[in-house]
PATITOR-296434 format. One record per residue: residue in one letter; x, y, z of N, C-alpha, C in turn. Coordinates in steps of 0.1 Angstrom, whole numbers, plus 5000, padded with zeros to 4 digits. Layout:
# PATITOR-296434
AXYZXYZXYZ/...
***
This chain:
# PATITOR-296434
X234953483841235953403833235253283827/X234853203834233953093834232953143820/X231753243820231253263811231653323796/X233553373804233553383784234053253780/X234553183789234853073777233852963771/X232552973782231452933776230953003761/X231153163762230953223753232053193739/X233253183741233953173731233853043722/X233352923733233052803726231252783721/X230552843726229152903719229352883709/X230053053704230453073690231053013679/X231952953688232352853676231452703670/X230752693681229952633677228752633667/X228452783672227352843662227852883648/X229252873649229752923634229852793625/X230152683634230452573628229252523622/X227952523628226352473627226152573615/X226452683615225752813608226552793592/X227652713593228352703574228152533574/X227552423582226752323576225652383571/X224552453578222952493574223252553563/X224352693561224352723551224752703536/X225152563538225352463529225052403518/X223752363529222452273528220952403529/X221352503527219952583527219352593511/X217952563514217052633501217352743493/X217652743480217552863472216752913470/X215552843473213952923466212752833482/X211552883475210452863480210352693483/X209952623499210052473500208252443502/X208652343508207052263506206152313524/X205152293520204152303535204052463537/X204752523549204252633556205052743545/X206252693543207352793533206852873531/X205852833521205552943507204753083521/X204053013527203053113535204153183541/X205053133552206153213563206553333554/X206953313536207753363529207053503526/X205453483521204953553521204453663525/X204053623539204153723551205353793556/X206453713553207553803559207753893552/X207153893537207354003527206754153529/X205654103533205154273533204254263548/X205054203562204654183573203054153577/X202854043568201553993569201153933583/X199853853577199353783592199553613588/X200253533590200353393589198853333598/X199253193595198353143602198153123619/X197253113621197553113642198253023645/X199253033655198853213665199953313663/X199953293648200853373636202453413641/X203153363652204653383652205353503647/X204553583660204753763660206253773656/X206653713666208753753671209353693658/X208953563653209853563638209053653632/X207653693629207753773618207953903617/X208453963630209454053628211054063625/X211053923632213053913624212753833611/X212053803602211853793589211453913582/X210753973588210854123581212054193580/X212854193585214254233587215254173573/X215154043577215553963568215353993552/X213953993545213154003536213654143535/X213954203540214254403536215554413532/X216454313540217754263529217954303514/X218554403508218754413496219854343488/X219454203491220554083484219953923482/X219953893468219153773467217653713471/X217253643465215853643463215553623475/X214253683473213453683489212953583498/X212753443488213153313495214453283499/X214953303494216653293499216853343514/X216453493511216753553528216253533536/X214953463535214153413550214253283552/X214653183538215553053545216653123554/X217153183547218953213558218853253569/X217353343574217153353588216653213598/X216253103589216253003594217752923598/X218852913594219652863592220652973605/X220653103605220953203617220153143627/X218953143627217853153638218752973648/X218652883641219152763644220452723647/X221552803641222552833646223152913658/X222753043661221953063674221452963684/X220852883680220352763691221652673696/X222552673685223152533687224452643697/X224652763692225552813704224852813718/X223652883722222752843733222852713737/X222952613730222552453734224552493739/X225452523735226552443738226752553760/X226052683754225752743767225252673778/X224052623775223552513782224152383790/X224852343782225652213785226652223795/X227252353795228552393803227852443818/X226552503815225752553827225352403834/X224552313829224252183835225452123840/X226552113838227652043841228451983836/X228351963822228951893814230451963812/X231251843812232351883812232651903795/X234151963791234252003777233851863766/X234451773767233651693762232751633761/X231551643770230551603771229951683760/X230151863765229251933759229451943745/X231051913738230951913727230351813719/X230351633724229651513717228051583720/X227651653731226151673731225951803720/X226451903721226652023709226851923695/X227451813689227751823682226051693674/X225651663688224551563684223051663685/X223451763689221951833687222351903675/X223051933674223152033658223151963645/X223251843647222751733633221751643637/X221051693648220051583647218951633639/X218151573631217451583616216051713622/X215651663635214651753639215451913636/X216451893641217152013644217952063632/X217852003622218852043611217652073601/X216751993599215352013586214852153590/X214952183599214452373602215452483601/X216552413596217352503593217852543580/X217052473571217052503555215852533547/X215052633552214052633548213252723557/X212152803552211352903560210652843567/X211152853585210152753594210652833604/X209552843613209952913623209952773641/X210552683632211152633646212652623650/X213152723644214752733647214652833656/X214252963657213353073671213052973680/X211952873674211452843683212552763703/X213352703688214452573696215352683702/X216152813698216552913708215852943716/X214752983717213253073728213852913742/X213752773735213652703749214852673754/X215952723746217352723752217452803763/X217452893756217353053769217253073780/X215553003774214653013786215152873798/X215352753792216252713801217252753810/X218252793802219552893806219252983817/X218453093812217853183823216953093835/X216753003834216052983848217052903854/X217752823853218952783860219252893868/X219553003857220153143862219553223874/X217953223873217553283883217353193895/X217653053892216952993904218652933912/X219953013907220852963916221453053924/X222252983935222153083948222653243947/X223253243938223753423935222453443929/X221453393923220553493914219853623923/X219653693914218853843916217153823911/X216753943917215654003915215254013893/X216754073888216954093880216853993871/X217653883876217453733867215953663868/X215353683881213953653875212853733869/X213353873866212653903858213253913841/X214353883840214753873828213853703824/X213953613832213353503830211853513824/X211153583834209553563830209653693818/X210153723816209853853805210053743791/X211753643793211853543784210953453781/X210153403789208753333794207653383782/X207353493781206353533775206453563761/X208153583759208853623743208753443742/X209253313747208753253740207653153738/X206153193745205153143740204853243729/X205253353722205053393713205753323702/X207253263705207753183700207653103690/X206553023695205952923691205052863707/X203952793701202652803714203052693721/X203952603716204552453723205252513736/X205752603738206652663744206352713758/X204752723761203652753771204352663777/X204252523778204252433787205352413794/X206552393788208152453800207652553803/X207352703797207152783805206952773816/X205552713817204952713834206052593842/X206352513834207252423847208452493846/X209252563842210452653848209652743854/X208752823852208252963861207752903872/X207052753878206752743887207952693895/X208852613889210452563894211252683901/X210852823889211552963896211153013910/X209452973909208953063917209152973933/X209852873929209552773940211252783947/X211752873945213152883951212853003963/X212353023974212453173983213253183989/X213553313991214353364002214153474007/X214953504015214453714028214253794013/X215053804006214953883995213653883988/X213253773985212153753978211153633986/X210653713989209553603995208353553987/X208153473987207053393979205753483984/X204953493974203353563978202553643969/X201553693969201353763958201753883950/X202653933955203054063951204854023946/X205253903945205953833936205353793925/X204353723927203653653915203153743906/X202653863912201753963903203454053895/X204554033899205454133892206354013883/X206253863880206653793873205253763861/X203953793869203153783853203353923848/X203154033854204054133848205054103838/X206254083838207254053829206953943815/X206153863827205753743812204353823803/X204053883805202854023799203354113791/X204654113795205354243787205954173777/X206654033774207253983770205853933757/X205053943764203353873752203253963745/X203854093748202954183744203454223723/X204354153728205054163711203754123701/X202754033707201753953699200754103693/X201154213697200054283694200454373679/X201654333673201754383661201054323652/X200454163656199354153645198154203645/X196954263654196054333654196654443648/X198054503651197954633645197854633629/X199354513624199054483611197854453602/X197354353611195954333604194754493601/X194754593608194154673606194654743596/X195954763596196654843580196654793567/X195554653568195454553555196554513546/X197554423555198654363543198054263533/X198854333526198554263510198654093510/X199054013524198853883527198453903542/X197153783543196553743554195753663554/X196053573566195753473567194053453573/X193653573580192653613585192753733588/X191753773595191653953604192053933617/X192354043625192653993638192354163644/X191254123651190454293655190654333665/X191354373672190754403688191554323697/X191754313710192254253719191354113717/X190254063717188954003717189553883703/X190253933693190253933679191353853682/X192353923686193553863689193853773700/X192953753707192353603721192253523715/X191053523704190753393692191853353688/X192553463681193353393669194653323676/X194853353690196053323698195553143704/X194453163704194053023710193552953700/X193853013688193452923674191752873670/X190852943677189452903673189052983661/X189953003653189853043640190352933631/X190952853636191952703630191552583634/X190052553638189352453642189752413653/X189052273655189252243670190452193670/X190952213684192252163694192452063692/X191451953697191451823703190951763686/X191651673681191651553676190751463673/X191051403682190251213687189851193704/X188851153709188551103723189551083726/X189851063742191250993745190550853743/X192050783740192450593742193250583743/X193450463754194850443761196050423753/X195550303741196550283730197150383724/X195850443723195950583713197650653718/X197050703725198150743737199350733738/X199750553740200950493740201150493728/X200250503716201550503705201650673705/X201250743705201250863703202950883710/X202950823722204150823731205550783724/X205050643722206150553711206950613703/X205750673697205950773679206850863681/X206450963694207351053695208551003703/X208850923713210050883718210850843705/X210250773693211150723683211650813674/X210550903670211151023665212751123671/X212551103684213251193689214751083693/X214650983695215650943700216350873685/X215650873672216350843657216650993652/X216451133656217051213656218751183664/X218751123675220051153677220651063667/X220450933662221250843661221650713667/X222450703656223050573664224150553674/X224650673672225750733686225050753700/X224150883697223450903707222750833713/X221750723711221250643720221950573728/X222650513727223650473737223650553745/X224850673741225250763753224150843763/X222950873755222050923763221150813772/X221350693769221150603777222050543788/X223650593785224750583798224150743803/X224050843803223750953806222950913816/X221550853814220250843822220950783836/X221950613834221850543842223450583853/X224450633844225350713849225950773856/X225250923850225551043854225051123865/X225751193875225851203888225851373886/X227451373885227451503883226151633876/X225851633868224851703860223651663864/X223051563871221751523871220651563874/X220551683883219851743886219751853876/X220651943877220052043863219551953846/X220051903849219551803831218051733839/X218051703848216451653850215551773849/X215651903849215252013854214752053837/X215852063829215652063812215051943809/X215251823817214451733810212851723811/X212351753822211351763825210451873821/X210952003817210552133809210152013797/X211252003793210851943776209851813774/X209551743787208551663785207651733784/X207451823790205951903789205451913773/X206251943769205751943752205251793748/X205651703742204751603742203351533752/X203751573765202651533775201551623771/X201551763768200751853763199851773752/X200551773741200251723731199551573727/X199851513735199151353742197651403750/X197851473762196451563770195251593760/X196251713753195551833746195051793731/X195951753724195551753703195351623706/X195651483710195151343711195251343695/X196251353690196251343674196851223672/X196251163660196251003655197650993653/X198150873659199450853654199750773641/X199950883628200450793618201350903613/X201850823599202850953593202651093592/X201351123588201051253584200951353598/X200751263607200651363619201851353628/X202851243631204251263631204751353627/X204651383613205351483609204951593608/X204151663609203551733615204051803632/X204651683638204551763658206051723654/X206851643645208051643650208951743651/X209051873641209651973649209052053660/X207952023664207652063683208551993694/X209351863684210451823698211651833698/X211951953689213251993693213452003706/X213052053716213452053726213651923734/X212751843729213351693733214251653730/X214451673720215751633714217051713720/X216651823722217951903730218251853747/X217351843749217451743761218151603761/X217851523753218451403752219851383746/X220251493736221651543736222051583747/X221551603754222251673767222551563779/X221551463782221951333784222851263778/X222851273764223851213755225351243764/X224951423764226851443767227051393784/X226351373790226351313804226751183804/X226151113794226851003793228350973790/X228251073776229851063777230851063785/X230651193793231351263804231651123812/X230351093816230550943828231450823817/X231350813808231950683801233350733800/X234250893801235150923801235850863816/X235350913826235550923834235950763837/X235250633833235250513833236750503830/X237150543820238150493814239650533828/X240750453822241850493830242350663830/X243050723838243850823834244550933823/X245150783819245950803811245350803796/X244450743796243450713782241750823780/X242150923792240951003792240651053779/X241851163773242051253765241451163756/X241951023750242150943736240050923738/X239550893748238350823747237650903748/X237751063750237151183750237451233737/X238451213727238451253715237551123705/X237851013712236750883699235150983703/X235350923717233951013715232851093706/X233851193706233051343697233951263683/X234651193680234751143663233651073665/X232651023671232050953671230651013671/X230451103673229451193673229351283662/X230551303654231051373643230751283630/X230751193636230851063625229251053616/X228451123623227251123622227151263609/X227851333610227551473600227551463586/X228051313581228051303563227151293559/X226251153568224751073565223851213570/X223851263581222851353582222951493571/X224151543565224351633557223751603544/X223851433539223351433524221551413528/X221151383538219551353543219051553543/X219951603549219251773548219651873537/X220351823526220851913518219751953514/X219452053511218652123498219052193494/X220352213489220752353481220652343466/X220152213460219552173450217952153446/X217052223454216052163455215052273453/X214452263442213352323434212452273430/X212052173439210452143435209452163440/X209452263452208252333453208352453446/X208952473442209152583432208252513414/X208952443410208552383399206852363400/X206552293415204952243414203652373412/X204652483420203452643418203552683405/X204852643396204652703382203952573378/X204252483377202952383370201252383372/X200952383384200252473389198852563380/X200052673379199252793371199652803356/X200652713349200952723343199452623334/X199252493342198352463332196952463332/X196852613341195552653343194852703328/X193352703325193252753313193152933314/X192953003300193553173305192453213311/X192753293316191053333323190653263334/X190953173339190653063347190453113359/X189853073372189853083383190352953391/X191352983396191852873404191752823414/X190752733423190552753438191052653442/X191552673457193052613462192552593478/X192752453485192852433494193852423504/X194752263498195952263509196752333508/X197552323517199052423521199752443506/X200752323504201452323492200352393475/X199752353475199052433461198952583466/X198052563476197852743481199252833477/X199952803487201252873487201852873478/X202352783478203552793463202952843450/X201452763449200652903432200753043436/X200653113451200453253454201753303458/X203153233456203953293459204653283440/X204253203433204453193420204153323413/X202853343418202153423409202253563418/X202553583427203153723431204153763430/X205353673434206253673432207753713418/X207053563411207553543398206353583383/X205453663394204453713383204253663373/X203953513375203453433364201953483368/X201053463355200153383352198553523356/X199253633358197953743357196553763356/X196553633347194953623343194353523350/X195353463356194153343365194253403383/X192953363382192653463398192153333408/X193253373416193553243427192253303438/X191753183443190853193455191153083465/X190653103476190852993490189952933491/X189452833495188352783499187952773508/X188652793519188652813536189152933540/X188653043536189053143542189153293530/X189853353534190253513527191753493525/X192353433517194153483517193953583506/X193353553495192853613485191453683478/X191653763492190153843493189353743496/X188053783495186753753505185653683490/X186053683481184553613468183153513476/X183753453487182453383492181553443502/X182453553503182053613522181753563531/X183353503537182953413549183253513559/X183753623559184153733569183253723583/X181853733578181153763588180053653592/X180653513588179853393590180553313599/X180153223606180853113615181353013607/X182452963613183552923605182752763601/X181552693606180652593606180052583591/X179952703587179152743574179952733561/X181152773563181952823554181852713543/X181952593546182152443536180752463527/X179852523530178452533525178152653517/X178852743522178852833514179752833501/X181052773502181852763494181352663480/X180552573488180052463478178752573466/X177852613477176952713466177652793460/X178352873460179252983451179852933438/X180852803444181452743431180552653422/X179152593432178452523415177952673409/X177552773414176752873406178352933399/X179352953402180152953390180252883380/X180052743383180352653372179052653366/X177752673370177052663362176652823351/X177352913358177253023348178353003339/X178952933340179952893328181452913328/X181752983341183153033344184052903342/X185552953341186352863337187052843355/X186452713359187152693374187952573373/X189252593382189752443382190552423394/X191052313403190852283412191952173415/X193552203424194352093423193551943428/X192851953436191951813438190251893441/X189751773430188151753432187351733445/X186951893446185851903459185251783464/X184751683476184251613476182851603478/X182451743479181251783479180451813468/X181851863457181051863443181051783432/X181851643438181551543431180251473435/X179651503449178651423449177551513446/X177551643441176851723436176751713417/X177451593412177251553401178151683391/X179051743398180451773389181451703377/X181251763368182051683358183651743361/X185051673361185351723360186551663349/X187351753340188251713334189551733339/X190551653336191751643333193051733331/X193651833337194651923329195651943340/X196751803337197851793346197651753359/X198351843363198051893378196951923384/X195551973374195052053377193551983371/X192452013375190651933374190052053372/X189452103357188452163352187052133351/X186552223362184852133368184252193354/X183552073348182352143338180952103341/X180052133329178852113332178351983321/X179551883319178951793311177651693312/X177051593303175851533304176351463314/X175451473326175851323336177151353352/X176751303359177751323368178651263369/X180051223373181051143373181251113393/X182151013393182250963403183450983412/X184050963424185151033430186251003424/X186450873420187750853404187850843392/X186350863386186350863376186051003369/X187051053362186851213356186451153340/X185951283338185451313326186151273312/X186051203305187351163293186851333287/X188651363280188351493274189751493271/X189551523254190551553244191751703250/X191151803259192051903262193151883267/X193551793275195151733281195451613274/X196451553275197251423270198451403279/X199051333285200051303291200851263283/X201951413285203051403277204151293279/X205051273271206551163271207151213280/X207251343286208251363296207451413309/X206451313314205851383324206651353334/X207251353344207951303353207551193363/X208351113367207751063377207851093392/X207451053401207751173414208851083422/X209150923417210250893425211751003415/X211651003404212751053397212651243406/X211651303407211451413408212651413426/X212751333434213051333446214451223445/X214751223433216851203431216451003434/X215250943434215150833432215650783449/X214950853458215550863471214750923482/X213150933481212050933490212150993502/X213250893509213750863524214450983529/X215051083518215951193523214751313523/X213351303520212251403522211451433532/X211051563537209651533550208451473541/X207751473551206251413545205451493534/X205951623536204851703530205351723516/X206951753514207351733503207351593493/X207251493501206551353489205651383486/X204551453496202951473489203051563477/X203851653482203751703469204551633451/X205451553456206251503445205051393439/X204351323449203551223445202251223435/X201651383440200751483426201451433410/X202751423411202851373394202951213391/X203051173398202650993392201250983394/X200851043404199451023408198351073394/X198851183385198151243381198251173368/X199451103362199951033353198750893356/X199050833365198350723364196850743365/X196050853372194450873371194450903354/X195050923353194750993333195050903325/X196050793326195250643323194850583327/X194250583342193450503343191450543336/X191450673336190350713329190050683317/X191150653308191050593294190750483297/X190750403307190950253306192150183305/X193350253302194250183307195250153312/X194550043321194949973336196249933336/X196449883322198049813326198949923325/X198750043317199650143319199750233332/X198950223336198450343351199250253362/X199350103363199750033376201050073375/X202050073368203750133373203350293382/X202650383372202450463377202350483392/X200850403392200450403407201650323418/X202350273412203350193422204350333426/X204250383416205850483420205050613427/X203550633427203150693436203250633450/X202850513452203350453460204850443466/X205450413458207050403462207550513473/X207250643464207050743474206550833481/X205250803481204450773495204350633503/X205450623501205850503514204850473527/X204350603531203850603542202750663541/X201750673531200750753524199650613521/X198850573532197750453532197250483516/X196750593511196250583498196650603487/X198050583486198450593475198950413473/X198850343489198850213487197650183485/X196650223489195350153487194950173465/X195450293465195450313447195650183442/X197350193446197650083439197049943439/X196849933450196349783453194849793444/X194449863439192849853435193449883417/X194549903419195149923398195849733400/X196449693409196849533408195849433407/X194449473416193349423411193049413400/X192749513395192549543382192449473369/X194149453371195249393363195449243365/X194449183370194749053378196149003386/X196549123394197649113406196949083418/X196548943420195648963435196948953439/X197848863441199248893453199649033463/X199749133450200249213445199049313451/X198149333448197049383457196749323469/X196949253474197049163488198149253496/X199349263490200449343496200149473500/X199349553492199449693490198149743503/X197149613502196349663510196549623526/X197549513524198349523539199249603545/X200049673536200849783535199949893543/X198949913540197450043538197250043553/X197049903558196749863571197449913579/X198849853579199949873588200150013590/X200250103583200750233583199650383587/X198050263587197050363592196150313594/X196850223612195950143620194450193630/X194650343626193550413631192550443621/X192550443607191650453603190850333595/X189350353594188450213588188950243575/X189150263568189050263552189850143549/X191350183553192350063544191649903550/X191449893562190849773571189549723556/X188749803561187449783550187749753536/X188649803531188949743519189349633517/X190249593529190949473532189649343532/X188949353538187749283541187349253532/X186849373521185849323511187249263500/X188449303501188749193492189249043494/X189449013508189048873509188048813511/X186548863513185448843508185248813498/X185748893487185648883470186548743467/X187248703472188248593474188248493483/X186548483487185848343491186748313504/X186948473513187848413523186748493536/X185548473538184848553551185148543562/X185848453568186148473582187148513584/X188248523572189148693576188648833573/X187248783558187048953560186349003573/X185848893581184748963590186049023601/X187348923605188149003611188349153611/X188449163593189049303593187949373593/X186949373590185549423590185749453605/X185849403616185949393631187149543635/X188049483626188949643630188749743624/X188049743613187749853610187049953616/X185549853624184849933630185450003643/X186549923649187249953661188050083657/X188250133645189150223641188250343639/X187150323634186150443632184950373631/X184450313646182750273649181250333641/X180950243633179550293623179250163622/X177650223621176850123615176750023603/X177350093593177649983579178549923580/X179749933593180849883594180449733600/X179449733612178849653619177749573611/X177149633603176249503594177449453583/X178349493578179549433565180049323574/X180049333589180849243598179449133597/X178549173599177449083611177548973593/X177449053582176848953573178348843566/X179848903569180748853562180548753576/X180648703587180248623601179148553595/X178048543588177248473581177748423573/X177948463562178548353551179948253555/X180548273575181648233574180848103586/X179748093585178847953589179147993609/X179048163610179248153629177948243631/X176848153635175548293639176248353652/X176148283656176648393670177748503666/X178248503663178648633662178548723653/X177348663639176548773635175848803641/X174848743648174148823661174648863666/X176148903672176448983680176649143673/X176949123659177149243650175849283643/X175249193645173549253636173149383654/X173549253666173049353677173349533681/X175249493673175349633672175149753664/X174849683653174549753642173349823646/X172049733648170949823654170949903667/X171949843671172049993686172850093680/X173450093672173950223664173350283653/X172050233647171150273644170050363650/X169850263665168750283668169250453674/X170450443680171350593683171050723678/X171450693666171350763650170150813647/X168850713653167550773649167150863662/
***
């Protein structure tokens, strides 16, 4: 009885989450992974590692749908897939203890929190992923309480295994519920090897879904991300040593703590401003539930502690956003604290006033659904769609197009398969085969590939082919590539002389039209309601507006530009450092003073914005702050020219001692080097 009315209030919950998402769901192709998820789900390709076997078979499903465009149906399985979670999450809450209103202020704060709502409009496979750790929570409660069976822990580890296919964040609760399961004995089940050997069993069988991509990949779909050969083939690609290295950066302790920061803030401005509170009465509170919610809470730490151990990845915008849908499950946790809190601040109240402070409550939790609904809407939103036809549109005919990042790659190859633009121009990768093999890196180590790619495209360019390129190789600018101007888009030639990493080739073929856009207008004049990857992409059109006057020379027209590239890339160090080097320019030292402090703050780990900072109070007769920032720079990324720019800006600031101290390091990092 108990479980249907958990089950009846699931559903409603899931129905209620399932006509917000479908609201606010994408009509077409979005920014980042989209275009790729979209592609593969079409004709059951190989995505990138460790390619997300289990969604891309319920996207295949989806995509075979004979109704509405085929971006449409694999967002909508996102928006299902995540609604599903939020009935699981209300399953969850009734299983830990939460009374009915707890679980609904916690139901109602995980299903609008932004982690948890941005994967639900849009082709991403972290709405599976946030079900896979519901479940899998659910089911180990299940097997590890005193009625459980033989039955329930093998439904568990079989669930174990379906979701590290899931998504690979998912490993880490795994092992701390499967060792939490394995750590309950009784006469029935005795702890020992011949337990252990029939729960990796189950979690084996449950992996075993991962082998439709070796099979796929041998039937050659018409998209892929790589090959995947053999058991041997499919080890690689599962552990990603086809996708570079793991690890990041060295460990540092700072490093670390912000890494910590970053994601605590992420996760706890997901709930709100309701939820922190309550999940903060929850922590200090709540009695009843405490033990099962520590049990989910501690599963979901594992994912960030992982990720701090293991990737040690820099904490700035671009890599925040990047891991923040890996904490859904944090976040489902801290909603779940949330509703403990409530439960206990009900309970505070008198008698008589339970009902009234258990309904403010969830109004109060509900109160949150307007602001987060206009922050996720996309049911208006076609500009990653717009950027793949710009794209190819202002390729020249015949052109060869070769494509790095995410957003260009995808969205031009789901353009041009798709919506069958543009026939004559023949898209290439530069890291890899999505679009056949032209460099043949197939059979080379993935160390080589940047070298090979580089010889291929100058002997294109120099046999005269028409190549062009959303951003200029940095290898073939220093290889004395000319390149021109066309939109969006950089046509390498073979003109007199080489050009420099911002300065392109003046050339009569493009003009920047009256109605070029600008990329705060392109994003409703409102940045703030975008992920990261989608500004990067909006920010290609002010960006590209302002480089194309600034190559004429003029500066005074290109600085609005570069500001409103800036504007929105808010959090994009170099599109502040642009600007600040166009305010220069223009004689804005203030104004470039700002931009390059801006640069600082936002990307405390890397030397560049520091080092520029330096040399321009240097240039401004101020050396004992440049040698400061000269000092952090080097602390951000240690080199030897970092260490003589310090030792000599410490000279002119009248302190030998501590140019000797930086001349001393400079030569021991020379002397290293030699």
């Amino acid at each position: 009885m108990r479980l249907a009315r958990a089950g009846q209030g699931a559903l409603a919950a899931a129905i209620a989450a399932g006509a917000l998402y479908a609201c606010t769901l994408a009509p077409t192709v979005g920014a980042g992974d989209s275009g790729e998820l979209i592609l593969a789900a079409d004709g059951l390709g190989i995505p990138h590692p460790p390619g997300y076997a289990l969604w891309l078979l319920l996207a295949r499903l989806a995509a075979a749908i004979p109704a509405g465009a085929l971006a449409l149906r694999v967002n909508a399985l996102s928006a299902l897939l995540t609604a599903v979670a939020v009935g699981l999450f209300w399953i969850l809450a009734r299983r830990t203890g939460l009374r009915a209103t707890g679980a609904a202020v916690a139901t109602a704060l995980f299903a609008t929190a932004s982690v948890v709502w941005s994967a639900a409009v849009e082709a991403e496979v972290y709405g599976l992923a946030t079900a896979a750790f519901l479940a899998l929570s659910w089911l180990a409660l299940q097997a590890r309480r005193a009625g459980g069976s033989g039955r329930d822990e093998a439904l568990f580890y079989f669930a174990a295994g379906l979701a590290v296919v899931a998504h690979q964040t998912l490993l880490f609760p795994a092992l701390v519920l499967g060792a939490w399961v394995l750590g309950r004995t009784r006469a029935s089940r005795p702890a020992g090897p011949a337990r252990l050997a029939r729960c990796l069993a189950w979690a084996l069988a449950g992996l075993s879904v991962t082998l439709v991509l070796p099979i796929r990949s041998g039937a050659g779909p018409a998209f892929a991300w790589t090959d995947v050969h053999g058991l041997t083939g499919l080890a690689d690609y599962l552990l990603r040593r086809t996708y570079g290295v793991l690890e990041q950066n060295p460990f540092r302790l700072d490093r670390a703590f912000d890494e910590a920061t970053g994601m605590g803030a992420l996760v706890l401005g997901s709930l709100g401003w309701v939820g922190i509170p309550l999940a903060g009465a929850g922590l200090v509170l709540a009695r009843r539930a405490r033990r099962t919610l520590a049990v989910v809470l501690v599963a979901a730490l594992a994912i960030p502690v992982a990720l701090i151990a293991l990737l040690r990845f820099t904490p700035d915008a671009e890599h925040f956003a990047q891991i923040a849908p890996f904490l859904a499950p944090m976040a489902a946790a801290a909603a779940l604290l949330a509703g403990a809190g409530a439960d206990a601040l009900g309970r505070l109240a008198p008698a008589r006033w339970r009902r009234v402070a258990g309904a403010a409550l969830v109004l109060g939790a509900l109160a949150m659904v307007p602001g987060r609904y206009i922050a996720s809407d996309r049911s208006g939103f076609r500009l990653a769609e717009r950027y793949g036809r710009d794209l190819l549109s202002q390729a020249p005919p015949g052109a060869t197009l070769v494509l790095d990042g995410d957003n260009e790659t995808f969205l031009a190859a789901y353009m041009s398969r798709h919506a069958r633009m543009r026939a004559d121009v023949t898209l290439t990768h530069r890291r890899g085969w999505i679009f056949g093999d032209p460099y043949g890196l197939r059979e080379r180590p993935r160390s080589e590939w940047a070298g090979i790619a580089r010889r291929a495209d100058l002997l294109r360019i120099r046999r005269g082919d028409v190549v062009c390129y959303a951003i200029p190789p940095a290898d073939l600018l220093e290889a004395g590539v000319a390149f021109s101007q066309r939109g969006l888009l950089y046509e390498a030639g073979t003109g007199e002389g080489g050009v420099g990493k911002d300065d392109f080739e003046d050339d009569a073929r493009w003009s920047l039209p009256l109605g070029w856009p600008r990329s705060s207008d392109l994003l409703a004049r409102n940045p703030k309601r975008y992920d990261y990857v989608t500004r990067k992409m909006a920010v290609s059109y002010s960006d590209a507006a302002a480089r194309w006057l600034w190559s004429r020379g003029r500066f005074g027209e290109a600085l609005p530009w570069f500001f409103d590239a800036a504007r929105v890339g808010y959090d994009f160090p170099g599109a502040h450092l642009n600007a600040a080097t166009a305010a220069a320019a223009t004689g804005k030292a203030e104004l470039a003073l700002q931009e390059l402090l801006t640069a600082c703050r936002i990307a405390p780990y890397q030397a560049e914005p520091n080092a520029r900072l330096a040399i321009f109070l240097a240039a401004a007769g101020r050396p004992r702050d440049a040698a400061r920032w000269f000092e952090r720079a080097f602390r951000a990324e240690p080199g030897r020219a970092l260490a003589a720019d310090a030792a000599r800006a410490w000279t002119l600031a009248g302190d030998p001692v501590r140019a000797e101290e930086w001349n001393q390091r400079a030569a021991a990092l020379d002397g290293a080097r030699g």
